[in-house]
C-alpha positions, 0 to 999 in steps of 0.5 A: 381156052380149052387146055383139054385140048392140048397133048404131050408128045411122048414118042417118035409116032406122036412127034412125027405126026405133029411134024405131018401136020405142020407140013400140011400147013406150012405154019407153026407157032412155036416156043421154046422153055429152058432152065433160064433167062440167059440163051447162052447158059440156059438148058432146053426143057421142052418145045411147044408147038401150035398149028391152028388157033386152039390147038398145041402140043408140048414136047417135054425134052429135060425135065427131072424129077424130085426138085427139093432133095439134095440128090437132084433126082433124075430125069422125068419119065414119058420123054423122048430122047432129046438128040432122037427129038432134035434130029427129027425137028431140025429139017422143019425148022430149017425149012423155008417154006415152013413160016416159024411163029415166035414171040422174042425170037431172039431168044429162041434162035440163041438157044436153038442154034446151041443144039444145033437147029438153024430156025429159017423163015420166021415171025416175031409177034413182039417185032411186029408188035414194036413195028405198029405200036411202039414198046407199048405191049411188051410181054406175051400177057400184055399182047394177050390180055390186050388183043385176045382178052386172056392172059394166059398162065403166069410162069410164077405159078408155075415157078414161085418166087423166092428161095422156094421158087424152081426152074422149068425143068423141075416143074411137073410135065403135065404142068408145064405143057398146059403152060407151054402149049397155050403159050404156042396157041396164044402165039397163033392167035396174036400173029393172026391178029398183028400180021394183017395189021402191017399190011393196012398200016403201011407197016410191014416195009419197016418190019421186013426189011428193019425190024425183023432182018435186025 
C-alpha cells in the first residue's frame, strides 16, 4: 500500500472536497477512532475515509499533545473544530443514496449516534464475512492478510502495551492517519472483495434481511 498516498484533512476546503468526492461516487469506506474500546464512553479522535481502492483520508478531530506529563497537554494543532467537521459530515452519513463501508459497525454507529450523526445505508465487512464464512476471520487483519495479503499496521504499534501504552488521542496525527486511512483503503478493498461473494453464494438474503438489519 502506497501511504504517500494518503492525506489529512486540516480544514473546511480539504473536508468539503473529500465530501465532493464521495458524492460523485456515492460510496465511502469509513472508520471511526476513539479513546476506547467502549462506544458508550469512548471520545471520537478522528474519521477516516476511502473512496476508491488506494486512496484515504484521515480527518484528526481530538487528538492533545504532550501525552507523558501530569498536565495532559492541550490539543494538538492542524485540527478542525470538532462540532465545524460534524456538521459538515452528518448530511452524508445520513444519506441514503451514499452506501457507508465499515468494519463492526456496530461500534461506530453507537459512537456516532452520541455526537449526534444518524449513519443510513451502510455495509459491514465483518457481517458479511460472518454470512459466507462463519467466525472464521474476525479482526480486520484476519480479513486483510487473508483476502488482501496485508495486514495492515497494528494499533499496538501505535499504542504499546503496559503501563507505557497511550490511547488514540495521544498518538501523533501524522502517525495516526497512516493507520487510520489505510484502515478505510483496506475496508474498500476487502468490500470489493466480500460483497460479490453474497451474490454467487447465495448469500446476501441471509445478510439483507438478518444479518445486517440485526
Amino acid at each position: 500500500l502506497d501511504h504517500g498516498r494518503y492525506e489529512i484533512i486540516r480544514d473546511a476546503a480539504h473536508l468539503k472536497r473529500w465530501i465532493d468526492a464521495i458524492y460523485a461516487t456515492g460510496i465511502v469506506a469509513t472508520d471511526t477512532e476513539t479513546t476506547g474500546l467502549d462506544n458508550q464512553t469512548a471520545d471520537l479522535v478522528g474519521i477516516s475515509f476511502s473512496t476508491a481502492p488506494g486512496n484515504g483520508a484521515y480527518l484528526p478531530l481530538g487528538h492533545t499533545t504532550g501525552a507523558g506529563d501530569l498536565l495532559g497537554g492541550g490539543r494538538a494543532e492542524g485540527q478542525m473544530d470538532q462540532e465545524e467537521a460534524l456538521t459538515m459530515l452528518r448530511p452524508v452519513f445520513a444519506d441514503r443514496s451514499i452506501l457507508k463501508l465499515f468494519h463492526n459497525v456496530k461500534y461506530d454507529l453507537g459512537l456516532l449516534a452520541r455526537y449526534e450523526v444518524e449513519v443510513r445505508s451502510f455495509d459491514d465487512n465483518l457481517l458479511m464475512s460472518y454470512a459466507l464464512d462463519g467466525p472464521q476471520f474476525n479482526t480486520m487483519g484476519e480479513l486483510s492478510s487473508h483476502w488482501l495479503g496485508h495486514t495492515g499496521i497494528s494499533i499496538k504499534e501505535l499504542l504499546g502495551t503496559g503501563k507505557t501504552q497511550k490511547t488514540f488521542a495521544q498518538v501523533p496525527i501524522a502517525d495516526a492517519a497512516r493507520y487510520a486511512a489505510e484502515d478505510a483503503d483496506l475496508t474498500f478493498r476487502l468490500w470489493k472483495v466480500l460483497k460479490p461473494r453474497l451474490v454467487a453464494e447465495n448469500m446476501t438474503t441471509l445478510y439483507e434481511t438478518i444479518e445486517r438489519p440485526l
